[in-house]
N, C-alpha and C positions, 0 to 999 in steps of 0.2 A: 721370729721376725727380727731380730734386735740381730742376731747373728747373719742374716742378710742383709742389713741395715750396715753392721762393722765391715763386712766382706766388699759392699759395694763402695762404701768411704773409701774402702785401702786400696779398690782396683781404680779408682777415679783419683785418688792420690798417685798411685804407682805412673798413670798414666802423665798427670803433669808434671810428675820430678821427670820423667823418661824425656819427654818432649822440650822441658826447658833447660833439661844439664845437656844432652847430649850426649856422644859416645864416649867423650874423656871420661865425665864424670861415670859413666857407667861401665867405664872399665873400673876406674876407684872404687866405686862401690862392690865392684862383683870382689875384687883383688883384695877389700877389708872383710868383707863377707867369708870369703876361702879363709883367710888367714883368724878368725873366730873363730870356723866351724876346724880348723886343725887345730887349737890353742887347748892342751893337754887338762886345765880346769874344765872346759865347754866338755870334753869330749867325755872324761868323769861323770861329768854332773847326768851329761844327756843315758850314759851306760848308768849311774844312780837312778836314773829314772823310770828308765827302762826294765830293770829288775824288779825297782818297786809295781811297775803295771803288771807285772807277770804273776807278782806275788797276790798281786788284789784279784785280778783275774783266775788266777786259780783255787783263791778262796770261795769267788761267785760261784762256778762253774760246781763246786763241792756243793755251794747252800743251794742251788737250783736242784742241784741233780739229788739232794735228798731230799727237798719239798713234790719235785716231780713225781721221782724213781719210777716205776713199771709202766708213766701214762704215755712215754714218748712212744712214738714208731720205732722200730729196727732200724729202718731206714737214718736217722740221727744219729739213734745209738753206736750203730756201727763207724759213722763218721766221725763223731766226737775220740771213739775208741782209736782211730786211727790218726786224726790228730795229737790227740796225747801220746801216744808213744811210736816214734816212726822205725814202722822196721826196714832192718838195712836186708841184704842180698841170703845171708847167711839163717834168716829168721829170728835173729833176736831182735827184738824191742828195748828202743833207750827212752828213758822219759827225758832225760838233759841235753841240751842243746846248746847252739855257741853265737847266739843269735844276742847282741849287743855288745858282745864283745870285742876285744881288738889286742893287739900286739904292742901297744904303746906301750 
């Protein structure tokens, strides 16, 4: 409730800054927005974080699937298998991926 409660605030907020700046300021806004989400600290932080979910998530996915082990379906099993490691054209299987990364 409380996370509908935050969500609804921000859409009925979004709505009266949208409505009483107008399009200048929502070009400002968009135009400081872009220039945060390029700003070489932001972009770190968010790839820092990103990594760190990977890694907490692939601890869970470890503690489940040995509390589970033999009760799940196939049907899972085999998905989960093919999420973790995507095979390419040739048949091998990579577990690593370039998914948060970037060229900066």
């Amino acid at each position: 409730m409380r996370y509908k409660l935050t969500f609804a605030a921000g859409l009925a907020l979004g709505y009266v800054i949208g409505t009483r700046a107008g399009r200048e300021r929502y070009e400002r806004m968009k135009t400081a927005a872009r220039d945060l989400a390029r700003n070489p600290a932001v972009r770190n932080a968010a790839e820092s974080a990103a990594q760190t979910g990977r890694q907490f998530a692939g601890k869970a996915a470890h503690a489940v699937g040995d509390k589970v082990g033999d009760r799940l379906p196939s049907s899972v099993t085999d998905r989960v298998s093919a999420l973790r490691g995507r095979a390419h054209a040739n048949g091998q299987v990579t577990e690593d991926d370039d998914w948060g990364t970037s060229n900066t």
